[in-house]
N, C-alpha and C positions, 0 to 999 in steps of 0.2 A: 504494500500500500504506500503510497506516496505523498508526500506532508501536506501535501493541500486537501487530500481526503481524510489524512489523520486529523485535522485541525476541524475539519467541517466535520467531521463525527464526534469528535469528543464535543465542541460546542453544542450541536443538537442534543448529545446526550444529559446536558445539566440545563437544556432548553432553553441559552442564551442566544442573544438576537448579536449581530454583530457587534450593535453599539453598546451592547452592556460588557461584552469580552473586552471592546475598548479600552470602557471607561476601567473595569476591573484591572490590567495591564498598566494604565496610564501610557495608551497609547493610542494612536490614529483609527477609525474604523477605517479609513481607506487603506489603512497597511495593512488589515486582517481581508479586507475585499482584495486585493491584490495577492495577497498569500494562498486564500482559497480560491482564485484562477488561476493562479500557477505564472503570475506576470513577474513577479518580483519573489526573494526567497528574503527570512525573516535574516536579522545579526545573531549573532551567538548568544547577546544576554537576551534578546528576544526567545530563543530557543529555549534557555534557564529559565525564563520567567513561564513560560507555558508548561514545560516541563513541571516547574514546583505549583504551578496555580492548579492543573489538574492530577499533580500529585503522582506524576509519571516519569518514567525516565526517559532522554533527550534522544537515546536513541527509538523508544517506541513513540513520541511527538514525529521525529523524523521519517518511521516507516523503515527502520535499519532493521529492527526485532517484532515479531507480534506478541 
């Protein structure tokens, strides 16, 4: 699976809209719209911060392990 389907799954699963994953991150909803179509890829503490906010590890955010 690849991070823009991991990212759009775990969102849907805790049933957040893009802009509440925004605001939770402190970050842009157009960088999470951009991530889940695949236009742009997140930075490294963006990876850290999704990885600790869904309590996952960077490589299963990434799509590296299931």
């Amino acid at each position: 699976m690849k991070f823009k389907d991991r990212l759009k799954e775990l969102r849907a699963s805790r049933n957040l809209s893009q802009m509440q994953l925004a605001n939770e991150l402190n970050i842009s909803q157009s960088a999470i719209a951009k991530w889940e179509l695949g236009k742009t890829e997140p930075t490294a503490s963006a990876i850290i911060s999704l990885a600790n906010y869904f309590n996952e590890t960077t490589d299963y955010i990434l799509g590296i392990e299931e």
